[in-house]
N, C-alpha and C positions, 0 to 999 in steps of 0.2 A: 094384378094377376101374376103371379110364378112362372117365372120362367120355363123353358120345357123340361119334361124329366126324361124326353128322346134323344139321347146321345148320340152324337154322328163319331165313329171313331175315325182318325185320321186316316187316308187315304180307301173308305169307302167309297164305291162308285155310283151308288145308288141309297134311296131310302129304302129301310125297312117297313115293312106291313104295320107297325104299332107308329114310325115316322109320319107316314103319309095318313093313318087315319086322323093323327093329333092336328095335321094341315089343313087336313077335312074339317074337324070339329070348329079351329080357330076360325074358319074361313068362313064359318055358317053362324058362328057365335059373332061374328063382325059385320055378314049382312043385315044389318037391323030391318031393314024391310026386303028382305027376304027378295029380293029381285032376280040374285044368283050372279051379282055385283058390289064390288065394295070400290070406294072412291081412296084418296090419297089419302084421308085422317084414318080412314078404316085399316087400310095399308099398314101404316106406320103401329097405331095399337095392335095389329095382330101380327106383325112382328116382334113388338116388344113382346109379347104373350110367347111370342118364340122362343125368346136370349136373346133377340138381336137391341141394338140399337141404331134403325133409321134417323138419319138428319129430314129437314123436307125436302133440300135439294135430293137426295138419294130416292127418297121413296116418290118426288115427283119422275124423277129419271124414269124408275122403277116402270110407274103406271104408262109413261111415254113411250118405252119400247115394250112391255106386254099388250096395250091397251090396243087393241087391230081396229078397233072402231073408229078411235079417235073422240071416244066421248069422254073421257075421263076416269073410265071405269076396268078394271079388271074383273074377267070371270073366272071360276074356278080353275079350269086347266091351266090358265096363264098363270096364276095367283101358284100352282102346286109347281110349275117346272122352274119357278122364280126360285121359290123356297127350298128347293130343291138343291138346286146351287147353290144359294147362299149355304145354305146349310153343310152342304158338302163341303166347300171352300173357308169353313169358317176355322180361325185360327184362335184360340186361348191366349197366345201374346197379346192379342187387339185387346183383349180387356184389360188387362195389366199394364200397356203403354195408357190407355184411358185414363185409370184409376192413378198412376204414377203423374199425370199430367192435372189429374182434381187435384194431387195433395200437392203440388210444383206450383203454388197459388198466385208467384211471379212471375211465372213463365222464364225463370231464370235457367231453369235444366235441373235445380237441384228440387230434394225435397226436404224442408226445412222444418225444425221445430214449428213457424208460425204457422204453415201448411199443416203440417198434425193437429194439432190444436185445434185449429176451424173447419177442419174436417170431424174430429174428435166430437167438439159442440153440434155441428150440424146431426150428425147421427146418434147426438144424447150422449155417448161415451162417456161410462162415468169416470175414467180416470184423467186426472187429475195430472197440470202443466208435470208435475214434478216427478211422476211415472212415464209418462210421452219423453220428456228430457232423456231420461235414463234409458228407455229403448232406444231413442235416437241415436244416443252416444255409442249404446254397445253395438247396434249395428254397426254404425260408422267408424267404429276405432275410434271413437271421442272426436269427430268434426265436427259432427251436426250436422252432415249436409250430405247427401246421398243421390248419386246419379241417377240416369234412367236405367243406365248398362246395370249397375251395383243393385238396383230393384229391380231387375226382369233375372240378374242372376239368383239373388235370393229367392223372389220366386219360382225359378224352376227350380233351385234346390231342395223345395219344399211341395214340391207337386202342384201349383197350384196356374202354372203353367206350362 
């Protein structure tokens, strides 16, 4: 499923009417038996259906402080004021330290030809070691090895953060 095409702009305090019906729809598209409760796997896929990405530690948090029951379960109003915040609070850096931390394949800090490459493969990319090399180098000034600072700069220079 796609992510949302509900934008939260930066420093909004609320959702919009088109925001909160899209958390309605998710929330009713994820009660599979329709109880007007979704549990923790429910949680987590209708987040991602958001933009977000929950870990299970996060979305079990999640359902632990929404859940007033203590059954496992979130109901709609818990589920909308959740998302609610998340949403407002949600930052466009967090996905670029992400993505900077897939291609950083050693967890060394940097991002490295090898990390292009098997990211490159993983997503089909049809180009080719010897095009990867080559943006590598002109990004870097010919290292080959690019920070997390030097990828979160270039992506904001490029709007995409």
């Amino acid at each position: 499923m796609a992510p949302s095409t509900a934008v939260v702009k930066k420093g909004e305090k609320h959702l919009d009417t088109k925001q909160t019906e899209e958390i309605k729809n998710v929330f009713q598209l994820f009660d599979m038996d329709g109880s007007g409760y979704i549990d923790r796997r429910e949680l987590m896929d209708a987040m991602q259906a958001l933009g977000l990405q929950p870990t299970k530690q996060e979305a079990n948090s999640i359902i632990g402080v929404g859940d007033k029951s203590g059954e496992g379960f979130m109901d709609y109003p818990e589920f909308l004021a959740m998302m609610e915040k998340k949403m407002l609070n949600y930052d466009p850096k967090d996905d670029m330290i992400h993505c900077f931390e897939t291609l950083d394949t050693d967890g060394a800090g940097f991002m490295t030809i090898d990390g292009l490459k098997k990211v490159a493969a993983d997503i089909c990319d049809p180009a080719d070691a010897e095009q990867l090399e080559e943006l590598l180098n002109t990004l870097t000034g010919g290292t080959g090895k690019m920070s997390e600072e030097d990828f979160l700069r270039i992506t904001r220079r490029n709007n995409l953060c």
